[in-house]
N, CA and C atoms as a LAMMPS dump frame, in Angstrom:
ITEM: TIMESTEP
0
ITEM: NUMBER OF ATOMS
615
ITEM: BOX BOUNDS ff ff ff
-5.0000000000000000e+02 5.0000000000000000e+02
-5.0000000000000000e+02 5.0000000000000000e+02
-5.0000000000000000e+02 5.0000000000000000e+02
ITEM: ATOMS id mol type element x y z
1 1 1 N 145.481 -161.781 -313.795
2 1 2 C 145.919 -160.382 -313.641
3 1 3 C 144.864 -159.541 -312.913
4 2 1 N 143.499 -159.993 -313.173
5 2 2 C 142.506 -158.65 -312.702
6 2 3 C 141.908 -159.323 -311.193
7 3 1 N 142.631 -160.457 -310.697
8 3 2 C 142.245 -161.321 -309.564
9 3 3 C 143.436 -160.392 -309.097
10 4 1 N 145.153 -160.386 -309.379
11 4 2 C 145.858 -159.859 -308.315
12 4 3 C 145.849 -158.724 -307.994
13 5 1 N 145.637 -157.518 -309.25
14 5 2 C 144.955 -156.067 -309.242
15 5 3 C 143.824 -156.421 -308.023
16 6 1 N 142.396 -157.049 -308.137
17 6 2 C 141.737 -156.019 -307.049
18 6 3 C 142.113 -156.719 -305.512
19 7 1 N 142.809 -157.63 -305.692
20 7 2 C 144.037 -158.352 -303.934
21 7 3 C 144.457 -156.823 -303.825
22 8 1 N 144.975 -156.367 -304.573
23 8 2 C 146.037 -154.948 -304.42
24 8 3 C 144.869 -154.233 -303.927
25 9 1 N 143.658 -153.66 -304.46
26 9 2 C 142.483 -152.967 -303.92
27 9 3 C 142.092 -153.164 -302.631
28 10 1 N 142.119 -154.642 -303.061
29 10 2 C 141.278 -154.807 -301.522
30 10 3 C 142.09 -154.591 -300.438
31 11 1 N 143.69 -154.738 -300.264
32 11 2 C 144.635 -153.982 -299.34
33 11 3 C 144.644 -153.059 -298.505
34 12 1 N 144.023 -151.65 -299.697
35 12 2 C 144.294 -150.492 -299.089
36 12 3 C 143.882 -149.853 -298.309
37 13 1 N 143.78 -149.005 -297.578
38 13 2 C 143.445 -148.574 -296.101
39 13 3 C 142.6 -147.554 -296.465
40 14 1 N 141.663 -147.89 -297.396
41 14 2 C 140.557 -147.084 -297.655
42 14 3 C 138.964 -147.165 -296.568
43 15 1 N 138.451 -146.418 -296.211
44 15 2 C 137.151 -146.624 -295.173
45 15 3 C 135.823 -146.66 -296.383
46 16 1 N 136.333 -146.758 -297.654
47 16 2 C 134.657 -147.227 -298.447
48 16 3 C 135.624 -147.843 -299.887
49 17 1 N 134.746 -148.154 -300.587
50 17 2 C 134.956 -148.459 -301.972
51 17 3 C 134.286 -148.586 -302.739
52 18 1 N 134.925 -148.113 -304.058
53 18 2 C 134.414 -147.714 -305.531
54 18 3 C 133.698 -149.118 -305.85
55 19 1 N 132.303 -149.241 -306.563
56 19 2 C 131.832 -150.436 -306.644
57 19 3 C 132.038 -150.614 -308.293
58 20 1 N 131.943 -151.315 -309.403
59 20 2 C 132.568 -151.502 -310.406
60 20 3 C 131.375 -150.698 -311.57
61 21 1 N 130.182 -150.321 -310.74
62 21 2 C 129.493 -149.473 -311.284
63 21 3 C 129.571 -147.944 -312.052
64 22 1 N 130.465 -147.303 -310.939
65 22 2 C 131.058 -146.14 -311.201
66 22 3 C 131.813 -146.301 -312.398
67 23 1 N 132.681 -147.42 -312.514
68 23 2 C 134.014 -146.914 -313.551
69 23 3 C 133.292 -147.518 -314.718
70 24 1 N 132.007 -148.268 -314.554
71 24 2 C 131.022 -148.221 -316.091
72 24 3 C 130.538 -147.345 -316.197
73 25 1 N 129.429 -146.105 -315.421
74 25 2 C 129.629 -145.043 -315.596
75 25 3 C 130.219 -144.037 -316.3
76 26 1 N 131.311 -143.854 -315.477
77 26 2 C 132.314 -142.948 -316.141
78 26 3 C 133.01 -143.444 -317.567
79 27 1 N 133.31 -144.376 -317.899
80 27 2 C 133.85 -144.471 -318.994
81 27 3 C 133.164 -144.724 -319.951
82 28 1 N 131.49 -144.198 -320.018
83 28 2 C 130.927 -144.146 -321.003
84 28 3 C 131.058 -142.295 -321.782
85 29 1 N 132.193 -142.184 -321.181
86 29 2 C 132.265 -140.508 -321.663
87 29 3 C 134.123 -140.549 -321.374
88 30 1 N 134.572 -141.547 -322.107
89 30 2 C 136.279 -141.05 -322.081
90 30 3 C 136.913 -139.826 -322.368
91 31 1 N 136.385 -139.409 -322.661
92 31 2 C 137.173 -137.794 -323.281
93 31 3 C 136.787 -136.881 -321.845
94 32 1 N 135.631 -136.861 -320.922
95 32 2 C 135.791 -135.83 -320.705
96 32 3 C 136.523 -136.565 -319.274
97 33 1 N 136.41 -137.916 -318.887
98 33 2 C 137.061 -138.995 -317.805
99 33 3 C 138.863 -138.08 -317.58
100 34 1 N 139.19 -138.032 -318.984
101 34 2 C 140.615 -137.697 -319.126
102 34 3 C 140.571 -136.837 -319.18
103 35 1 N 140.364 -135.496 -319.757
104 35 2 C 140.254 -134.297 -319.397
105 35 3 C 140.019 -134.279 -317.66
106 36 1 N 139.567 -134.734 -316.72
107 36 2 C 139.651 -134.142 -315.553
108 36 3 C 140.611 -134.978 -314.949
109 37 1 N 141.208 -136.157 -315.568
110 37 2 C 142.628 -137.085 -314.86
111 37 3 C 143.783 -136.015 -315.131
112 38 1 N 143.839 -135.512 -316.624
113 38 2 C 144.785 -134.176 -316.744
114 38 3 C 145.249 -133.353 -315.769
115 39 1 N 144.169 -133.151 -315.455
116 39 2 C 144.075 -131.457 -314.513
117 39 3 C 144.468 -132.037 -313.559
118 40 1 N 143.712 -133.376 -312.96
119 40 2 C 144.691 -134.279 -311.912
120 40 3 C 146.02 -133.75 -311.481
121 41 1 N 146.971 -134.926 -312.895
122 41 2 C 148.056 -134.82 -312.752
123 41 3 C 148.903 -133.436 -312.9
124 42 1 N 148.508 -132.723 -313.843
125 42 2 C 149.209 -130.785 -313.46
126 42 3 C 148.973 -130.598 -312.111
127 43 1 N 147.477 -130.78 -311.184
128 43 2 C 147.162 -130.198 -310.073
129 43 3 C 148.681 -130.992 -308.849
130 44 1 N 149.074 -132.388 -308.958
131 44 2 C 149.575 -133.185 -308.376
132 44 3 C 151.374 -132.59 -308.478
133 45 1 N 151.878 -132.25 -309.65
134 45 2 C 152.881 -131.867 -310.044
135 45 3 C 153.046 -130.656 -309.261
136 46 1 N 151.988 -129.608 -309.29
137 46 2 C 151.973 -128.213 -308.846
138 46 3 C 152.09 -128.668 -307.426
139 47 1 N 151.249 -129.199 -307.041
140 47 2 C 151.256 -129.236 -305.69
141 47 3 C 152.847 -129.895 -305.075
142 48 1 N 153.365 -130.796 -305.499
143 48 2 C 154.569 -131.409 -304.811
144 48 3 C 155.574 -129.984 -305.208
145 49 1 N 155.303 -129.398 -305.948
146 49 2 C 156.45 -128.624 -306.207
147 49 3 C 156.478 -126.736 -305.417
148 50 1 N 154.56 -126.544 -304.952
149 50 2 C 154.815 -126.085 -303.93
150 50 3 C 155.769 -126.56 -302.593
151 51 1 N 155.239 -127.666 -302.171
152 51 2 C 155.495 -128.198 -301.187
153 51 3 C 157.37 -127.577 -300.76
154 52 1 N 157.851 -127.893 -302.206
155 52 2 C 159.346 -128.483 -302.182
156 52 3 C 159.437 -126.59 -301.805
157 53 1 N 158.934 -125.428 -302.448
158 53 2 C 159.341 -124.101 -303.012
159 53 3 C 158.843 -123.581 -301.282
160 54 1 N 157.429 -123.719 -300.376
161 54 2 C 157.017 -123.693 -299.245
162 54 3 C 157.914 -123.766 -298.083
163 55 1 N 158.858 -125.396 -297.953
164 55 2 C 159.302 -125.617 -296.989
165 55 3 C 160.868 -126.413 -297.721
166 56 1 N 161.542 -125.688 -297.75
167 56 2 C 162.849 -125.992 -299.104
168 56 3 C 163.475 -126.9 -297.836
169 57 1 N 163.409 -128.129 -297.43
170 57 2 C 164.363 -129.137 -296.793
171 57 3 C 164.144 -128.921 -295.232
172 58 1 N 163.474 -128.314 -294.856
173 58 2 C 163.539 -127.985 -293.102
174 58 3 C 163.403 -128.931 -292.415
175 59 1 N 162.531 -130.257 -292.797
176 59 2 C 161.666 -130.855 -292.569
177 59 3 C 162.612 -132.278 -292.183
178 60 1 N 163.192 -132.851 -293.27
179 60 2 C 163.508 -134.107 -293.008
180 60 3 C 164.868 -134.369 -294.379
181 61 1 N 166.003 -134.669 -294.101
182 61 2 C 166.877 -135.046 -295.155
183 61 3 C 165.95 -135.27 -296.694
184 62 1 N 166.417 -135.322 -297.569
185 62 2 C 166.126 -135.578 -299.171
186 62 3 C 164.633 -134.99 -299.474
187 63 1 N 164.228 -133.553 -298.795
188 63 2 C 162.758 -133.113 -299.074
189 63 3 C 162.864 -132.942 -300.874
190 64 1 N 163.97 -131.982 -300.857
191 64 2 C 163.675 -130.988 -302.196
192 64 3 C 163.759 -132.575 -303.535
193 65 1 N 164.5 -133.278 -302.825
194 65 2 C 164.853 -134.88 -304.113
195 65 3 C 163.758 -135.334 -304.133
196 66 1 N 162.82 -135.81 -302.941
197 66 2 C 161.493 -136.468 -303.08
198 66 3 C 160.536 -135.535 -303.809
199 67 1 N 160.31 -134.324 -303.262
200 67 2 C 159.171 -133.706 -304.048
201 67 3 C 159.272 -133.374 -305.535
202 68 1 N 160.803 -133.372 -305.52
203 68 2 C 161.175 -133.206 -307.601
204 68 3 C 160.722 -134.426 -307.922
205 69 1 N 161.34 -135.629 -307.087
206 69 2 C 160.525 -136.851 -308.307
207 69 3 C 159.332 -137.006 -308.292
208 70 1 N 158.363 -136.772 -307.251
209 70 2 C 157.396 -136.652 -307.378
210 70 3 C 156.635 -135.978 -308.725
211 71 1 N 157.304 -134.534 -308.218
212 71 2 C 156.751 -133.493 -309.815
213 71 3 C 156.745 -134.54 -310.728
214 72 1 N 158.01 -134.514 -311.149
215 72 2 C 158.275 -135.295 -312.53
216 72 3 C 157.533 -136.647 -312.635
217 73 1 N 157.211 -137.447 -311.806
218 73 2 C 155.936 -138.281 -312.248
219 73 3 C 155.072 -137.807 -312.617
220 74 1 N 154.437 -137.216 -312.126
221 74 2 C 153.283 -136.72 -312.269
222 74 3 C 152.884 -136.06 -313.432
223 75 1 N 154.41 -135.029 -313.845
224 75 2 C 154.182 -134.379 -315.017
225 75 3 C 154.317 -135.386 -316.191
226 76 1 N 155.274 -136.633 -316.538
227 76 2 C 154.946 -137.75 -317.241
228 76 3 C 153.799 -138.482 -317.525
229 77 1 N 153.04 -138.423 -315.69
230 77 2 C 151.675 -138.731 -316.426
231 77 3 C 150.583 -138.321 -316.687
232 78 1 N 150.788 -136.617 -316.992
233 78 2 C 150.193 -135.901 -317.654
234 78 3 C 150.201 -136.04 -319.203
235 79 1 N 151.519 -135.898 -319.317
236 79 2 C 151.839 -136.356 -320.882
237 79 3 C 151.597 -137.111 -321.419
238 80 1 N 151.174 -137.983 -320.523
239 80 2 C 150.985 -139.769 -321.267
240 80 3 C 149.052 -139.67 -321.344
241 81 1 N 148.751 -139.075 -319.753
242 81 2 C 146.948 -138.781 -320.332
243 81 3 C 146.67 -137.928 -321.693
244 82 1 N 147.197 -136.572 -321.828
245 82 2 C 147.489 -135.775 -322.878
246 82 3 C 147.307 -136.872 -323.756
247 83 1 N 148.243 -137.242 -324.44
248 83 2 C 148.411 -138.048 -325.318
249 83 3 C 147.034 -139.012 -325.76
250 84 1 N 146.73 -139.703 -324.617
251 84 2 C 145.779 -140.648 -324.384
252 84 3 C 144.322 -139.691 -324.764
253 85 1 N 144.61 -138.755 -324.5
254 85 2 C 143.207 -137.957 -324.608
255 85 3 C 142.679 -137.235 -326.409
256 86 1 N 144.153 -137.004 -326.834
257 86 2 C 144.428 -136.44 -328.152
258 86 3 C 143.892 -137.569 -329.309
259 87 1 N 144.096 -138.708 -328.85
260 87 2 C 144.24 -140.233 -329.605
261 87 3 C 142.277 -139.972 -329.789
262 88 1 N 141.939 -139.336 -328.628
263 88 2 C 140.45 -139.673 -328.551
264 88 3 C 139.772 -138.657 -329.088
265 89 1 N 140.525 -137.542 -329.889
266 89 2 C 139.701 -136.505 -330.127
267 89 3 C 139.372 -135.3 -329.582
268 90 1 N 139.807 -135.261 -328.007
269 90 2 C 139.681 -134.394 -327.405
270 90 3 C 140.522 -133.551 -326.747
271 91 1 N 140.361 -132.838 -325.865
272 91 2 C 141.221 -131.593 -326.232
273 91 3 C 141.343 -130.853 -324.113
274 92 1 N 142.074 -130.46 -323.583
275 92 2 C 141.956 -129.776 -322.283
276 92 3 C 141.173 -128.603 -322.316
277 93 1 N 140.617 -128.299 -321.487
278 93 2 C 139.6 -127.144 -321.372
279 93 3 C 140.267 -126.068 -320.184
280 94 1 N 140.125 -125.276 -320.298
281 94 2 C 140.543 -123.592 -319.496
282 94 3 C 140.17 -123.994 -318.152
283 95 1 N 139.246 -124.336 -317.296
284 95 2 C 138.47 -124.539 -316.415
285 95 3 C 138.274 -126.108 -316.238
286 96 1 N 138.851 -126.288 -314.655
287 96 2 C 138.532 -127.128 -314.179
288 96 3 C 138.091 -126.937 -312.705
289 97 1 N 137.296 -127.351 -312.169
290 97 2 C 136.647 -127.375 -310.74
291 97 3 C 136.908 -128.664 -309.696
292 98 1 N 137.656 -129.448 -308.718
293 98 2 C 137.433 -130.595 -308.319
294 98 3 C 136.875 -130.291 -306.855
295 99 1 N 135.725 -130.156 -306.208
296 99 2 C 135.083 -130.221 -304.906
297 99 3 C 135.65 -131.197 -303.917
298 100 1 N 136.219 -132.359 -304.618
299 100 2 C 136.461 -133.393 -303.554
300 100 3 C 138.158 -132.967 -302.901
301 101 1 N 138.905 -132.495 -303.935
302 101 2 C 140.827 -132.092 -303.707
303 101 3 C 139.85 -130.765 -303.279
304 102 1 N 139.047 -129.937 -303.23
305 102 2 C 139.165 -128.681 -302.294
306 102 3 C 138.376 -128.798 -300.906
307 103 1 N 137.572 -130.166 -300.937
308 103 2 C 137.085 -130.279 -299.4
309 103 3 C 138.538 -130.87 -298.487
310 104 1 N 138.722 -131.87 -298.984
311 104 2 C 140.305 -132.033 -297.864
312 104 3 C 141.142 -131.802 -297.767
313 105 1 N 141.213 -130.485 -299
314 105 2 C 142.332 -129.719 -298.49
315 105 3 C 141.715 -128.623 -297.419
316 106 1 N 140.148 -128.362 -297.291
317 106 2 C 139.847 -127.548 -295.76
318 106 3 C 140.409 -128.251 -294.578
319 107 1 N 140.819 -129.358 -294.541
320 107 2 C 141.028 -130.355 -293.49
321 107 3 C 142.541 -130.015 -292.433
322 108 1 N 142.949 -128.979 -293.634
323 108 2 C 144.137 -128.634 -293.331
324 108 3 C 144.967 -127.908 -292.239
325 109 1 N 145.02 -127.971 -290.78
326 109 2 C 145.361 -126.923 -289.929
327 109 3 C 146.414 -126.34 -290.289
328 110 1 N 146.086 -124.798 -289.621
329 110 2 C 146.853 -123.713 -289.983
330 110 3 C 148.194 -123.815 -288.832
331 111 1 N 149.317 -123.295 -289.503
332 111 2 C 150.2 -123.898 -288.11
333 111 3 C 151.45 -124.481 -289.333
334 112 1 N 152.693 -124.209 -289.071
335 112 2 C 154.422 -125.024 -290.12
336 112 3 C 154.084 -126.338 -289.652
337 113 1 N 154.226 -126.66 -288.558
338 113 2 C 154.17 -128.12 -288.198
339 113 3 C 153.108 -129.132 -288.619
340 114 1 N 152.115 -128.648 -288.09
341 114 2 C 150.865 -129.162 -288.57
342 114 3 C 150.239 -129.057 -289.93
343 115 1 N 150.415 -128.149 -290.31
344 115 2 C 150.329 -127.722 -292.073
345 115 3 C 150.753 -128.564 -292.981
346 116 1 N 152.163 -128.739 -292.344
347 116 2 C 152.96 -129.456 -293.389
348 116 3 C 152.789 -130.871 -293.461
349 117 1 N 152.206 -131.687 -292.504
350 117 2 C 152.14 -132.525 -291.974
351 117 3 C 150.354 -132.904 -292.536
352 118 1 N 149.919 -132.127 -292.787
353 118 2 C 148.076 -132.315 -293.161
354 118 3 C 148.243 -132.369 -294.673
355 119 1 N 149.338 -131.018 -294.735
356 119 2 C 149.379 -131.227 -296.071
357 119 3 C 149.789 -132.419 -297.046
358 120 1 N 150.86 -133.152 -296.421
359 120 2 C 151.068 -134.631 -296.323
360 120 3 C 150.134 -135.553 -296.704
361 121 1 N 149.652 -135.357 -295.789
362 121 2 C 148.347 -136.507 -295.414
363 121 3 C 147.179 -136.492 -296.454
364 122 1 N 146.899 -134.841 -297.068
365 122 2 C 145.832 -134.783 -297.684
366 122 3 C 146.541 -135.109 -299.554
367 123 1 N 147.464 -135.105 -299.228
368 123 2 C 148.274 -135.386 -300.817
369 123 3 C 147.874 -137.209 -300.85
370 124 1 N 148.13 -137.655 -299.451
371 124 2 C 148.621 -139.311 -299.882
372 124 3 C 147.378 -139.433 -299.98
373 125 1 N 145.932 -139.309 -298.968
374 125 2 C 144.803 -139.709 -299.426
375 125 3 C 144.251 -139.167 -300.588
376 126 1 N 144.66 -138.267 -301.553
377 126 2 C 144.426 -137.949 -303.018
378 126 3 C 145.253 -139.217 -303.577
379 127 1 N 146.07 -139.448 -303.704
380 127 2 C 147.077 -140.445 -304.524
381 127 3 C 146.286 -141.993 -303.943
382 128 1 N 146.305 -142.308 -302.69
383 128 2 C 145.507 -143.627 -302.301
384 128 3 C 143.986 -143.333 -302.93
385 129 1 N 143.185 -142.843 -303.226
386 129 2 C 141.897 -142.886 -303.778
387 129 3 C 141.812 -143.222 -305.096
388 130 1 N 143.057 -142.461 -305.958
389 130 2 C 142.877 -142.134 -307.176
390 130 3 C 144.008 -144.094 -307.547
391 131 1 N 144.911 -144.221 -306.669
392 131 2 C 145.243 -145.39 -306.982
393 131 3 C 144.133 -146.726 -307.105
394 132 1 N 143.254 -146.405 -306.248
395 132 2 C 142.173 -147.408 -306.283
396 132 3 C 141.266 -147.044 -307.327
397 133 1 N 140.491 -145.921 -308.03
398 133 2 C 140.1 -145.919 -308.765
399 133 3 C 140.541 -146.372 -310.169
400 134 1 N 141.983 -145.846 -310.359
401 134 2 C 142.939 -146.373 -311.255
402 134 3 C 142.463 -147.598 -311.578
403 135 1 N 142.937 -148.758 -310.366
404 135 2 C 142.795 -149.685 -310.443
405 135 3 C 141.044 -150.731 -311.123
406 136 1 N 140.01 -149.68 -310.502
407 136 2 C 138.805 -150.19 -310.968
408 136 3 C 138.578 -150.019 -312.398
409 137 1 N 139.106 -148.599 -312.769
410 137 2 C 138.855 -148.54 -314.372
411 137 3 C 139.681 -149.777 -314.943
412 138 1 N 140.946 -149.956 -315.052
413 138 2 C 141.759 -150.7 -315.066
414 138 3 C 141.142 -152.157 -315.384
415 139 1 N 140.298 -152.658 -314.712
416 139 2 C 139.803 -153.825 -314.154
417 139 3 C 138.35 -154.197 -315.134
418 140 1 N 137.541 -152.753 -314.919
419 140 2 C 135.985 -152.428 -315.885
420 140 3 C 135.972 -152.023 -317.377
421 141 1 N 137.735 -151.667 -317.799
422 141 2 C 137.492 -151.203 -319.011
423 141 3 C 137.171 -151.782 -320.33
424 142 1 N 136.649 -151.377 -321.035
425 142 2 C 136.47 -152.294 -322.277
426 142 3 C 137.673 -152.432 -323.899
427 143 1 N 138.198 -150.516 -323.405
428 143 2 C 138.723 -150.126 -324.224
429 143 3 C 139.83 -151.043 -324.019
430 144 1 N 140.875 -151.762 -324.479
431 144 2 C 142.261 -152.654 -323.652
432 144 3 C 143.239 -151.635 -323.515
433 145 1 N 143.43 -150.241 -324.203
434 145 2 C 144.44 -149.459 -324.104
435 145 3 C 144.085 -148.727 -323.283
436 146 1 N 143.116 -148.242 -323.037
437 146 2 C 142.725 -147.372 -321.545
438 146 3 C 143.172 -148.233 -320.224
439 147 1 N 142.679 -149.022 -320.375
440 147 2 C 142.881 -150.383 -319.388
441 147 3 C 144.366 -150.689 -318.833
442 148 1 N 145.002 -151.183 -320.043
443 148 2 C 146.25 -150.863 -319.874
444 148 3 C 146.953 -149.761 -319.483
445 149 1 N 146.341 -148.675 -319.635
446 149 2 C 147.156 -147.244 -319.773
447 149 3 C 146.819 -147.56 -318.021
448 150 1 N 145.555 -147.322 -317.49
449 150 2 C 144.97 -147.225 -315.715
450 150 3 C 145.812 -148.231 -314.975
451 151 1 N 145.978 -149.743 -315.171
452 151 2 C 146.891 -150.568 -314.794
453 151 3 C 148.265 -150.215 -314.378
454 152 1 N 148.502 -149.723 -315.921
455 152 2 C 150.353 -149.155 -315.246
456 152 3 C 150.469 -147.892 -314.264
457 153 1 N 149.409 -147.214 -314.131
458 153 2 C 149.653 -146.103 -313.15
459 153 3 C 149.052 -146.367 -311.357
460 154 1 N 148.654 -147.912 -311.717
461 154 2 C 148.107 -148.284 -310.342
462 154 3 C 149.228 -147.935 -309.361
463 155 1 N 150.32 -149.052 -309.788
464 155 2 C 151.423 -148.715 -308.958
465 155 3 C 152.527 -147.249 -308.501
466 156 1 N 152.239 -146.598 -309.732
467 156 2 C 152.987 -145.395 -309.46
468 156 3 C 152.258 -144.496 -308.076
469 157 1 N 150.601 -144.661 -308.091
470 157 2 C 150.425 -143.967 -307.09
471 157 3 C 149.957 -144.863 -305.71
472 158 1 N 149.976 -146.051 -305.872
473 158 2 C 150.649 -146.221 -304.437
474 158 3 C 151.887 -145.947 -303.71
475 159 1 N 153.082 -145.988 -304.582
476 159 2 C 154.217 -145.582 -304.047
477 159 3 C 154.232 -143.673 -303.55
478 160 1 N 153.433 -143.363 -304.273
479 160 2 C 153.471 -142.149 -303.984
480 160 3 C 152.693 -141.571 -302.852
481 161 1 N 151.545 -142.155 -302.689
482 161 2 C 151.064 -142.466 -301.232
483 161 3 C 151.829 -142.938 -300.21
484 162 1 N 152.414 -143.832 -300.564
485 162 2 C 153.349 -144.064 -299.113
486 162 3 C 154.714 -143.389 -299.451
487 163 1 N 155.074 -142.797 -300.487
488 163 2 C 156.159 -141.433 -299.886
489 163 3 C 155.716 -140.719 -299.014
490 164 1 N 153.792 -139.668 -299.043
491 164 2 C 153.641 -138.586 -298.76
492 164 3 C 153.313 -139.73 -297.146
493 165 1 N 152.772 -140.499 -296.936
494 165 2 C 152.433 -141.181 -295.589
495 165 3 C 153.914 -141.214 -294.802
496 166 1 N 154.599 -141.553 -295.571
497 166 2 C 155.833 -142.136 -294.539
498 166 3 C 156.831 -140.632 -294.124
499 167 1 N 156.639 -139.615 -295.15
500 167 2 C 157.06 -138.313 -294.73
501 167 3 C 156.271 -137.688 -293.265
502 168 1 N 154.872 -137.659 -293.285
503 168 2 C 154.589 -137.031 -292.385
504 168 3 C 154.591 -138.028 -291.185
505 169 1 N 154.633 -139.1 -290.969
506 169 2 C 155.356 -139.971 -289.943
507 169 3 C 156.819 -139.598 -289.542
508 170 1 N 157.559 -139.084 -290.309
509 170 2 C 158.95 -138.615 -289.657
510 170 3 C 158.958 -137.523 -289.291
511 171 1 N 158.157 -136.736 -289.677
512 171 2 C 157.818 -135.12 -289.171
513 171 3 C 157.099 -135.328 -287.933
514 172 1 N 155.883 -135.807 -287.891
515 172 2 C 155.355 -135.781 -286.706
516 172 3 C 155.144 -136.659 -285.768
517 173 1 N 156.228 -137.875 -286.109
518 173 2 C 155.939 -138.881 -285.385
519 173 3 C 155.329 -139.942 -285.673
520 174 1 N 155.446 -141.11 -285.267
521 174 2 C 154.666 -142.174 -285.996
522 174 3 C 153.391 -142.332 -285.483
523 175 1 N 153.265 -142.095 -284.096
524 175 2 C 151.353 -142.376 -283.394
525 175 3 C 150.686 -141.268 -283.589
526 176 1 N 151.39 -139.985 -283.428
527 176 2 C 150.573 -138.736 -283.684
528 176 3 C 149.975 -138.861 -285.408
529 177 1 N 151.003 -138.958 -286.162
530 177 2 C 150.889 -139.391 -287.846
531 177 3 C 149.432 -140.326 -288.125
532 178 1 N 149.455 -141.449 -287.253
533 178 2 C 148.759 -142.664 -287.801
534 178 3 C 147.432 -141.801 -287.105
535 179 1 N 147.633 -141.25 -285.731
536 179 2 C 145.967 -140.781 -285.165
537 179 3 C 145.501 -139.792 -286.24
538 180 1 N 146.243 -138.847 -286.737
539 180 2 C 145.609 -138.244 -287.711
540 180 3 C 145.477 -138.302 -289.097
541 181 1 N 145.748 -139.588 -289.497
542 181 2 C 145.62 -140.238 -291.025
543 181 3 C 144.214 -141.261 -290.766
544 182 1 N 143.712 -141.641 -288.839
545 182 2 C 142.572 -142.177 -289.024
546 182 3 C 141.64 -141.48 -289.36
547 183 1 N 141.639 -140.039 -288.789
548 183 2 C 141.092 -138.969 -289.067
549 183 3 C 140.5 -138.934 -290.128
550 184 1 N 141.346 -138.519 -291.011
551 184 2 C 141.413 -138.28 -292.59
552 184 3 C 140.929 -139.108 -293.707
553 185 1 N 141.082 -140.357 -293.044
554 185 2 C 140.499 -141.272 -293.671
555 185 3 C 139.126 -141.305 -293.635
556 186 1 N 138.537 -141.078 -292.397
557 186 2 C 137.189 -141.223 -291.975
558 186 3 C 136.525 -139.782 -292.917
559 187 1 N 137.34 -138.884 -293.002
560 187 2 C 137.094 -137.793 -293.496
561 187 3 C 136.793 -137.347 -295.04
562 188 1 N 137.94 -138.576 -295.529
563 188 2 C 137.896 -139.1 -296.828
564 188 3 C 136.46 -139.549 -297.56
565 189 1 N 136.165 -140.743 -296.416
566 189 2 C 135.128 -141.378 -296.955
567 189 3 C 133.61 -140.848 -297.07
568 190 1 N 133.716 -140.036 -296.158
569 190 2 C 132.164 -138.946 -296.103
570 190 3 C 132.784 -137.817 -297.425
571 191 1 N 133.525 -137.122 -297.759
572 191 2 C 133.633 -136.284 -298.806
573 191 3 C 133.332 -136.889 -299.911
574 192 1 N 133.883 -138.308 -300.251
575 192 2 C 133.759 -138.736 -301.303
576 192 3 C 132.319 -138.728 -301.413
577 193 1 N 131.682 -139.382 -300.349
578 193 2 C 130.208 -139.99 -300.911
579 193 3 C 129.068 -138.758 -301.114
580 194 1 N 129.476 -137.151 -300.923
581 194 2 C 128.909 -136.028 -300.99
582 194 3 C 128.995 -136.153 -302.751
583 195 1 N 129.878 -136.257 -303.397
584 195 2 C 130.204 -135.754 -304.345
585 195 3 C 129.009 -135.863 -305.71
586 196 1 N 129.251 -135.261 -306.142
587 196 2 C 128.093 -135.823 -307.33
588 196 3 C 128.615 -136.545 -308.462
589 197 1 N 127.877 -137.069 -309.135
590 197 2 C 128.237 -138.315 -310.194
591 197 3 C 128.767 -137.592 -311.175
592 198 1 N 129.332 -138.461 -311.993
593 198 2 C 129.576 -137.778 -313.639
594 198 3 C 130.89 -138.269 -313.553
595 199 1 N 131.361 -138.142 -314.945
596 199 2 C 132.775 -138.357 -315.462
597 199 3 C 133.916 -137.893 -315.229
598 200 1 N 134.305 -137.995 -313.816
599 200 2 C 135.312 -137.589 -312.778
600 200 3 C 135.972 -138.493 -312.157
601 201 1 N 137.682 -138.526 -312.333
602 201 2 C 138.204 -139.355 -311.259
603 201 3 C 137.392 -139.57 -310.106
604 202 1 N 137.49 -138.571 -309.086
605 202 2 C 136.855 -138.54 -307.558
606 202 3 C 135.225 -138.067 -307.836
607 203 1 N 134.603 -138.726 -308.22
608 203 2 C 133.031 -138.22 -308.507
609 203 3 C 132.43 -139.203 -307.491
610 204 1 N 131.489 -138.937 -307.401
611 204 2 C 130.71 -139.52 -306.684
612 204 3 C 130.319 -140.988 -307.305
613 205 1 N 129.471 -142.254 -306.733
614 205 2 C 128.874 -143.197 -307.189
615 205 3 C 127.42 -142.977 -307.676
């Protein structure tokens, strides 16, 4: 199982990777790990459901259907971290800060076309990062129910990465799309490695 999980890692069209250090790291502090996966998934929910309230269908057949299911994942796996977090004692906090979801979302040009289309892009490389991290905790954990819990959400956010990828390919085209997802990627991988350490999905190594 943890041989075909990191085949799935090693796949993804990431320009660096999480080394198995980090997710020992971080999960020597589970409570506050989940407390900022929380805010994650509310931040992920909110955001698809701007998207849908922003640009109500202009864009491409089944917008307002994709970005509702989206929400609604997301808000499920809030509920299910919630849960996961309660089991541990701990509790959501008023304040959350993430530097890494507010550097690429600067990435964003101003502009309907292009906006919508970055905005895209900067959703799927949030969902492709956090799927690979998923996957490392998943892989490093000790706890088996954390483990398990990171495992089953590997897949939910790859698919959700390649919803938000394959949307802004029909909006803007498929070569214009891919030139500026190399972009982003490259863009990806220098934000991440700014970040500072600590018990954060997107934290630094």
């Amino acid at each position: 199982m943890a041989d075909e999980l990191q085949d799935l890692l090693d796949a993804l069209p990431l320009r660096s990777r999480t080394p198995p250090a980090w997710a020992q790291a971080v999960l020597a502090d589970p409570v506050a790990l989940l407390i900022d996966h929380a805010f994650l998934e509310k931040k992920a929910a909110n955001n698809a459901m701007d998207m849908m309230t922003r640009w109500p269908g202009e864009w491409v057949p089944g917008w307002v259907e994709t970005m509702t299911s989206v929400a609604r994942d997301e808000a499920a796996h809030l509920a299910q971290v919630s849960k996961a977090l309660a089991q541990r004692g701990g509790r959501l906090a008023r304040v959350h800060k993430n530097p890494y979801a507010n550097a690429l979302r600067a990435l964003v040009r101003k502009g309907e076309a292009g906006e919508v289309v970055d905005r895209l892009l900067v959703s799927a490389l949030i969902e492709l990062r956090s799927c690979e991290r998923f996957g490392v905790l998943a892989i490093e954990a000790d706890d088996a129910a954390l483990g398990a819990f990171y495992r089953a959400l590997v897949r939910s956010e790859m698919g959700h990465y390649q919803v938000f990828l394959k949307l802004a390919r029909k909006i803007a085209g498929r070569a214009a799309a891919e030139a500026r997802w190399a972009q982003m990627l490259d863009a990806e991988a220098r934000i991440l490695a700014a970040q500072e350490p600590g018990p954060r999905i997107h934290s630094g190594v």
